[in-house]
N, C-alpha and C positions, 0 to 999 in steps of 0.2 A: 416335454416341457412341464416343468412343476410351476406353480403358481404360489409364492409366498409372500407374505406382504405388499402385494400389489409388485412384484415383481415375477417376469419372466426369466424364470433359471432353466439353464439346458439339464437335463437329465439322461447319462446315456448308461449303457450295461454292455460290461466288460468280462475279458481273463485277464487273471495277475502273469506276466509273466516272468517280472522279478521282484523277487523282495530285500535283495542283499543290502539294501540302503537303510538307514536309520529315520525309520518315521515318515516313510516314502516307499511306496509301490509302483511299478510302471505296469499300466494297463492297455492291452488293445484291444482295440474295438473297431467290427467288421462290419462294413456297411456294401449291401448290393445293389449296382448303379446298373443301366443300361446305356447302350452305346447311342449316339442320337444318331445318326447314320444306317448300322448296321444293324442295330437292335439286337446287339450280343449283350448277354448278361454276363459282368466279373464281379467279382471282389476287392473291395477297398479297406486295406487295414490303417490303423492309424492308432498311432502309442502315445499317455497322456503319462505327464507324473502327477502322480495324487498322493494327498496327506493323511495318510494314515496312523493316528496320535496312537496308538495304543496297542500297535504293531501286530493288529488280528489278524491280517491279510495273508494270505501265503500263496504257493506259487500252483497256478491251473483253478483258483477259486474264481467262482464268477461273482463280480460283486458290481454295483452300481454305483455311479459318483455323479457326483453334480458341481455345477460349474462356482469358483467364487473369486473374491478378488484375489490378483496375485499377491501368493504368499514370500515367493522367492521369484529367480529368471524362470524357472521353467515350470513350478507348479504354481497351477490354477485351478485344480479340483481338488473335490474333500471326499472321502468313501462316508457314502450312505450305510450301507449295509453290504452285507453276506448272502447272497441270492445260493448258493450251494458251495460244501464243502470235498472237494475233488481233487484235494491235494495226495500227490502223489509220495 
């Protein structure tokens, strides 16, 4: 969570895994949960669209995005940054 003018924004860190859209990246992001039961440990993935104005993002980069009002139906995040460059 980032803390910006007295607000609470989620902040998560992702891979792109597509770029093919115009000013739009879809990112997923792995989160590892435990079973409450059997106390198996998975993996939860989960794909965001994010706005990316300036179309720096490409595909396998990990980048970070944070949460903001909706822009469209399905994007609600904005790319912060470029955490590494891994595009293949």
């Amino acid at each position: 969570m980032a803390i910006i003018w007295d607000k609470n924004l989620k902040e998560l860190v992702g891979v792109v895994v597509s770029d093919k859209m115009e000013k739009t990246v879809v990112v997923s992001v792995s989160v590892v949960k435990m079973h409450k039961l059997y106390k198996k440990r998975f993996v939860v993935y989960k794909k965001f669209y994010v706005h990316d104005e300036n179309n720096e993002a490409k595909e396998w980069n990990k980048v970070r995005i944070r949460q903001i009002s909706p822009i469209s139906k399905k994007k609600k995040w904005w790319l912060i940054e470029i955490l590494s460059n891994k595009a293949a």
